[in-house]
LOBABA-735233 format. One record per residue: residue number from 1; y, z, x of N, C-alpha, C in turn. Coordinates in steps of 0.02 Angstrom, whole numbers, plus 32768, in hexadecimal, padded with zeros to 4 digits. Atoms other than C-alpha are relative to their C-alpha. Example, Ala and Ser with C-alpha at 12.3 -4.5 7.8 and 13.67 -1.06 7.14 Angstrom:
<pts>
pt resi=1; n_north=7FC5; n_up=8000; n_east=802D; ca_north=7F1F; ca_up=8186; ca_east=8267; c_north=803C; c_up=8000; c_east=802D
pt resi=2; n_north=7FC5; n_up=7FFD; n_east=7FD6; ca_north=7FCB; ca_up=8165; ca_east=82AC; c_north=8037; c_up=8025; c_east=7FD9
</pts>
This chain:
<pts>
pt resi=1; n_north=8021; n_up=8038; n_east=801F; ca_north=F324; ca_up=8E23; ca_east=7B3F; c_north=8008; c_up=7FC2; c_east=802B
pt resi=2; n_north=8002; n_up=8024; n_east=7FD9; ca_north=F300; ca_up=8DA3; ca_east=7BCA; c_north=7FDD; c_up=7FC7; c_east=7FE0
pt resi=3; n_north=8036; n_up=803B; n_east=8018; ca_north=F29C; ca_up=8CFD; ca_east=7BD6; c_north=7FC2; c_up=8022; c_east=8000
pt resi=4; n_north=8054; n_up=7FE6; n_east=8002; ca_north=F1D4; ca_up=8D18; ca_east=7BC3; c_north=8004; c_up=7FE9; c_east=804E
pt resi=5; n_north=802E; n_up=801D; n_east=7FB5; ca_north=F17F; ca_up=8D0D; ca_east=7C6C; c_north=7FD1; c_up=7FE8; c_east=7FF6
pt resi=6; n_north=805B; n_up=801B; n_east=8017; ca_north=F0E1; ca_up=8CC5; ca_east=7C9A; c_north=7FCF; c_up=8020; c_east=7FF2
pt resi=7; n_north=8030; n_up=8001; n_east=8021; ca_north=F071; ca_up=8D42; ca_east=7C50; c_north=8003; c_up=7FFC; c_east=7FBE
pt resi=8; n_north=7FF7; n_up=8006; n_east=803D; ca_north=F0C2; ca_up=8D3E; ca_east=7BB0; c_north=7FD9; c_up=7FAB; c_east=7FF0
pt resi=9; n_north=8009; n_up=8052; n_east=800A; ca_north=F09E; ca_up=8C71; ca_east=7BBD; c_north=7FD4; c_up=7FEF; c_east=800B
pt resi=10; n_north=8060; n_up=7FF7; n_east=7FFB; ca_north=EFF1; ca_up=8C8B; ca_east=7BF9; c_north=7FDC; c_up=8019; c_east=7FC6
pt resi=11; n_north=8039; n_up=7FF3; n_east=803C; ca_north=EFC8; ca_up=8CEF; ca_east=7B66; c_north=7FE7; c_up=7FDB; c_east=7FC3
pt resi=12; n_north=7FFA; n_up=8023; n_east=8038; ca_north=F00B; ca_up=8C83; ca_east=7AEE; c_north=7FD8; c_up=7FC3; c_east=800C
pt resi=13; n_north=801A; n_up=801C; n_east=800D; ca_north=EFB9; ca_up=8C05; ca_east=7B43; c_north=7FA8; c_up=7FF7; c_east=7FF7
pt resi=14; n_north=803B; n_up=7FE2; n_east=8003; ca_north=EF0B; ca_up=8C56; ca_east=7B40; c_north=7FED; c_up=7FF7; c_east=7FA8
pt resi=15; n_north=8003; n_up=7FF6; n_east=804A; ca_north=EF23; ca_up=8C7D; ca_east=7A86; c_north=7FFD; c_up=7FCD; c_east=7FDA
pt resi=16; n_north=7FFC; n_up=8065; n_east=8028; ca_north=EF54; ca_up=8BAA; ca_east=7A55; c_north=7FB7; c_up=8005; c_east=8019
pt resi=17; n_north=803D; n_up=7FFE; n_east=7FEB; ca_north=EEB9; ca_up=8BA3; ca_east=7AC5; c_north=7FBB; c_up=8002; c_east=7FD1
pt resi=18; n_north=802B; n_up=7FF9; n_east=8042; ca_north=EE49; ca_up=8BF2; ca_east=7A46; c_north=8006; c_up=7FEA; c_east=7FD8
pt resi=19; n_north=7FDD; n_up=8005; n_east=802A; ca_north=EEAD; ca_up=8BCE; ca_east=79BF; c_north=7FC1; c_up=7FA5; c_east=7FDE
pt resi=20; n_north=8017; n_up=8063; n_east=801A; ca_north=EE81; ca_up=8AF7; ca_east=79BC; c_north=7FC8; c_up=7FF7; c_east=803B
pt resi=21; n_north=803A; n_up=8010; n_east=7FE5; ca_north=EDFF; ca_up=8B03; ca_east=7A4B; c_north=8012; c_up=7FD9; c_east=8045
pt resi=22; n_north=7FE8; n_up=8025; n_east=7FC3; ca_north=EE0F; ca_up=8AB2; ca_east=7AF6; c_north=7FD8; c_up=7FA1; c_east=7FF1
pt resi=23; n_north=8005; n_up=8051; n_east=7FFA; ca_north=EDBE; ca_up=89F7; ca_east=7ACC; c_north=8032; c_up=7FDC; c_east=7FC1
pt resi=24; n_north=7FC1; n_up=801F; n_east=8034; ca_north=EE43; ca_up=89ED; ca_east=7A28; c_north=8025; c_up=7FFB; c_east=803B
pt resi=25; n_north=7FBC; n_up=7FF5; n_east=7FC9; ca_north=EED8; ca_up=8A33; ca_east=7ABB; c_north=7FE8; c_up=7FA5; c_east=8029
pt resi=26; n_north=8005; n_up=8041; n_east=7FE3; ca_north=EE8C; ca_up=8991; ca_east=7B19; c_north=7FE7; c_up=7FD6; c_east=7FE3
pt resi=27; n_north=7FDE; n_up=804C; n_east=803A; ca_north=EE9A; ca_up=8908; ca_east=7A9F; c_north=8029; c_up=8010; c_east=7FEE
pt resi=28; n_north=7FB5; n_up=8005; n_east=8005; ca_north=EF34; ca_up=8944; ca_east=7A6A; c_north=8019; c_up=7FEB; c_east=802F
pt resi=29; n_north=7FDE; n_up=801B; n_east=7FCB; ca_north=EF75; ca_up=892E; ca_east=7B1F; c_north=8003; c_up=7FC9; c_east=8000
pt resi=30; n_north=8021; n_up=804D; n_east=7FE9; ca_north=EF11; ca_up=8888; ca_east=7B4A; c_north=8039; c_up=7FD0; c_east=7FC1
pt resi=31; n_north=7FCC; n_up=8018; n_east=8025; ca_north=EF75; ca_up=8853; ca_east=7A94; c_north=8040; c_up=7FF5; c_east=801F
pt resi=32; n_north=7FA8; n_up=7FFB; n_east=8005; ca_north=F029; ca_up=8891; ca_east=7AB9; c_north=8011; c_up=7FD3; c_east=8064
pt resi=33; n_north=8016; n_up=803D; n_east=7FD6; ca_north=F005; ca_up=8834; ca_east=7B72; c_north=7FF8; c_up=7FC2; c_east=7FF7
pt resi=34; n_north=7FF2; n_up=8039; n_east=8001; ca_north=EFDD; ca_up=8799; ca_east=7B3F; c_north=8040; c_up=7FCF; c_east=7FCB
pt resi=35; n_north=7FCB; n_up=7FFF; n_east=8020; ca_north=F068; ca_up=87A8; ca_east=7AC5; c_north=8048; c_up=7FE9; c_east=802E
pt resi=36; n_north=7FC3; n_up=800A; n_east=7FCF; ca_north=F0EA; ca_up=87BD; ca_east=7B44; c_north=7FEE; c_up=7FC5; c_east=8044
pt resi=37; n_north=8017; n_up=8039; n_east=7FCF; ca_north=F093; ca_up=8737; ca_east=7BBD; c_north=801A; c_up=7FBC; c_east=7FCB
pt resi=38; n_north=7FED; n_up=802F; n_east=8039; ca_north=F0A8; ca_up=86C9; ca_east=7B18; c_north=804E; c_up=7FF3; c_east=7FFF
pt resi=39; n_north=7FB4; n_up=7FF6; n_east=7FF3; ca_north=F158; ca_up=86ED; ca_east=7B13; c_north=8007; c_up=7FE3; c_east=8037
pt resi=40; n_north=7FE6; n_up=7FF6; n_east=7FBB; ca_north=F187; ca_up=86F5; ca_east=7BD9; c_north=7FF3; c_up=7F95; c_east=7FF3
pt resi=41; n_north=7FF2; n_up=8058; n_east=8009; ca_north=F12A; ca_up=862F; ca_east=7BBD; c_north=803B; c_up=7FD8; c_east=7FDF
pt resi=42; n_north=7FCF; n_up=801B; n_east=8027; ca_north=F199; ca_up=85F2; ca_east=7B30; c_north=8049; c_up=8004; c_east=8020
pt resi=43; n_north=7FDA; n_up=7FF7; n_east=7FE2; ca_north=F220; ca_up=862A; ca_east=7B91; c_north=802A; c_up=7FD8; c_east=801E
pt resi=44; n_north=7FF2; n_up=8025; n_east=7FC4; ca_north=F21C; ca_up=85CE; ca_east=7C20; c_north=7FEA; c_up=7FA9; c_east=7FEF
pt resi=45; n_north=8003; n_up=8034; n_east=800D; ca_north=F1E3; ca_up=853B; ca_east=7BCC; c_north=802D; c_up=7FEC; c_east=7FBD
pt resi=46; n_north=7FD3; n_up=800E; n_east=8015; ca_north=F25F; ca_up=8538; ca_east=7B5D; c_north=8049; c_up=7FED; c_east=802F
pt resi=47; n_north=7FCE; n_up=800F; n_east=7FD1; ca_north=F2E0; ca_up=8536; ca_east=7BF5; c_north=7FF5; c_up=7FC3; c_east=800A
pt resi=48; n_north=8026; n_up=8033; n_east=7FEE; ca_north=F270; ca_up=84A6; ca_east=7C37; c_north=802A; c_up=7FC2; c_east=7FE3
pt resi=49; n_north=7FFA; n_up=8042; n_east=8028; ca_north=F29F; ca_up=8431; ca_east=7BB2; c_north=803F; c_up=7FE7; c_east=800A
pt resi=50; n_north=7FDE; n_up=8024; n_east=7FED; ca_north=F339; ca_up=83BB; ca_east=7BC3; c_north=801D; c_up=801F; c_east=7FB9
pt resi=51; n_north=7FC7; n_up=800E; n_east=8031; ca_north=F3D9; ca_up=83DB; ca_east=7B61; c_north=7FE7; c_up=7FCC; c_east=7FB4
pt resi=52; n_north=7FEE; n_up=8041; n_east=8029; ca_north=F3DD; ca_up=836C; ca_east=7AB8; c_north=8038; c_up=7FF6; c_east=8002
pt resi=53; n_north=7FC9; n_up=8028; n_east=7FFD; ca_north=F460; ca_up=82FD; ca_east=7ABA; c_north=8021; c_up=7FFD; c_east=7FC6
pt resi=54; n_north=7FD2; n_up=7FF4; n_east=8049; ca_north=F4E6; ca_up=82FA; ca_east=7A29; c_north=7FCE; c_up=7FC8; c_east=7FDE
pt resi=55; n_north=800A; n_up=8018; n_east=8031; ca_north=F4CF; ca_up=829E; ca_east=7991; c_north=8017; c_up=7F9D; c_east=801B
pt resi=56; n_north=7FFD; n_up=8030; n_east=7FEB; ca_north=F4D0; ca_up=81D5; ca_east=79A6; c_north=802F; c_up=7FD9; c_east=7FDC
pt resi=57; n_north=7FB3; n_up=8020; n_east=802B; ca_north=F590; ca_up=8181; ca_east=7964; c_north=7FCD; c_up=7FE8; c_east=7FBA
pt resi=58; n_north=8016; n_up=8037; n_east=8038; ca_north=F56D; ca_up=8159; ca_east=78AF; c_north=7FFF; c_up=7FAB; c_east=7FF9
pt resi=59; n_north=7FEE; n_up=804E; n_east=800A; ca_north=F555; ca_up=80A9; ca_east=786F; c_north=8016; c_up=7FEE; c_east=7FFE
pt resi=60; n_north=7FC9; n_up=8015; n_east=803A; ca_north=F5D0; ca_up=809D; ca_east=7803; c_north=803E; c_up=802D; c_east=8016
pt resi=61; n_north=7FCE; n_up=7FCD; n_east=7FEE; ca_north=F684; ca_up=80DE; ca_east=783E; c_north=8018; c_up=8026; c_east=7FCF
pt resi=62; n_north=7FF5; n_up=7FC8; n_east=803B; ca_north=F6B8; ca_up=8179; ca_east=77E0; c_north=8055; c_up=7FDB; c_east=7FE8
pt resi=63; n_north=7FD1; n_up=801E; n_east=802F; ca_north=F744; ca_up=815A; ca_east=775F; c_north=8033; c_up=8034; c_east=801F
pt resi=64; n_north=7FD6; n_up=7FCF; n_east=7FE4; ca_north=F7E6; ca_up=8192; ca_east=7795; c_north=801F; c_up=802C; c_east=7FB9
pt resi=65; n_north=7FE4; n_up=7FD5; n_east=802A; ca_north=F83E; ca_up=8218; ca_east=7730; c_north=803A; c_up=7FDC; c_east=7FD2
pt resi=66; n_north=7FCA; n_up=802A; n_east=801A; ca_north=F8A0; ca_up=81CB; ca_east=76A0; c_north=7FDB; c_up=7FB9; c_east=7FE3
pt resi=67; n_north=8012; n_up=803F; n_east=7FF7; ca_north=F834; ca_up=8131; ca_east=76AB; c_north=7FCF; c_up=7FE9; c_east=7FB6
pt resi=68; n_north=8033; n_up=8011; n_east=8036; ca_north=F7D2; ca_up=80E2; ca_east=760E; c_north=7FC6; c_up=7FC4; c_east=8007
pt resi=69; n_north=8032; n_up=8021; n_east=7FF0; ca_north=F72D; ca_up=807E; ca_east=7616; c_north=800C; c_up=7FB0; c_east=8015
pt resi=70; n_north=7FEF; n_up=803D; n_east=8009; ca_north=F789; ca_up=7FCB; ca_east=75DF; c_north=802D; c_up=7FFA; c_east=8044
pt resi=71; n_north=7FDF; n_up=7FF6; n_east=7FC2; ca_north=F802; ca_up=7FFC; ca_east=7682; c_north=7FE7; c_up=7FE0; c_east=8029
pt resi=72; n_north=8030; n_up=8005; n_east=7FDE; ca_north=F773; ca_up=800A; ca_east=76D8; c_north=7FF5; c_up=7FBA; c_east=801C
pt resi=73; n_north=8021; n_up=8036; n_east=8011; ca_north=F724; ca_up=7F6A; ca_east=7699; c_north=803E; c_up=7FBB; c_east=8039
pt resi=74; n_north=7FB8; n_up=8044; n_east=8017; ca_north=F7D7; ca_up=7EFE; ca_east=76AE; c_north=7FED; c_up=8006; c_east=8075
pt resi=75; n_north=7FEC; n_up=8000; n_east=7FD1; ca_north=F7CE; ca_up=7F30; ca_east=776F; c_north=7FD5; c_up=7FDF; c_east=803C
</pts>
């Protein structure tokens, strides 16, 4: 019990062949092609783009642990 060869993979592909027709087989391709062209883009233009930068210091300094609003206020 080996791999198939290529006439086993010829037949089968003879048989899809009939099966959906050769101008379905090509729009499916032309699809799953511009699919992966779609992709391969996003890709690389996602690299493209610049880092975002962290988050920008709040306004207001965070309350330290322990600390109550009037604390806050007094300081």
């Amino acid at each position: 019990m080996g791999g198939f060869s290529i006439w086993h993979w010829l037949i089968v592909l003879v048989i899809v062949a009939l099966i959906f027709g050769t101008k379905r087989l090509r729009n499916m391709g032309e699809d799953l092609g511009s699919a992966i062209k779609g992709f391969r883009k996003g890709m690389q233009d996602g690299e493209a783009q610049p880092q975002l930068k962290a988050d920008p210091p709040p306004s207001q300094p965070q309350p330290q642990p322990g600390e109550t609003k009037s604390e806050r206020a007094e300081s």
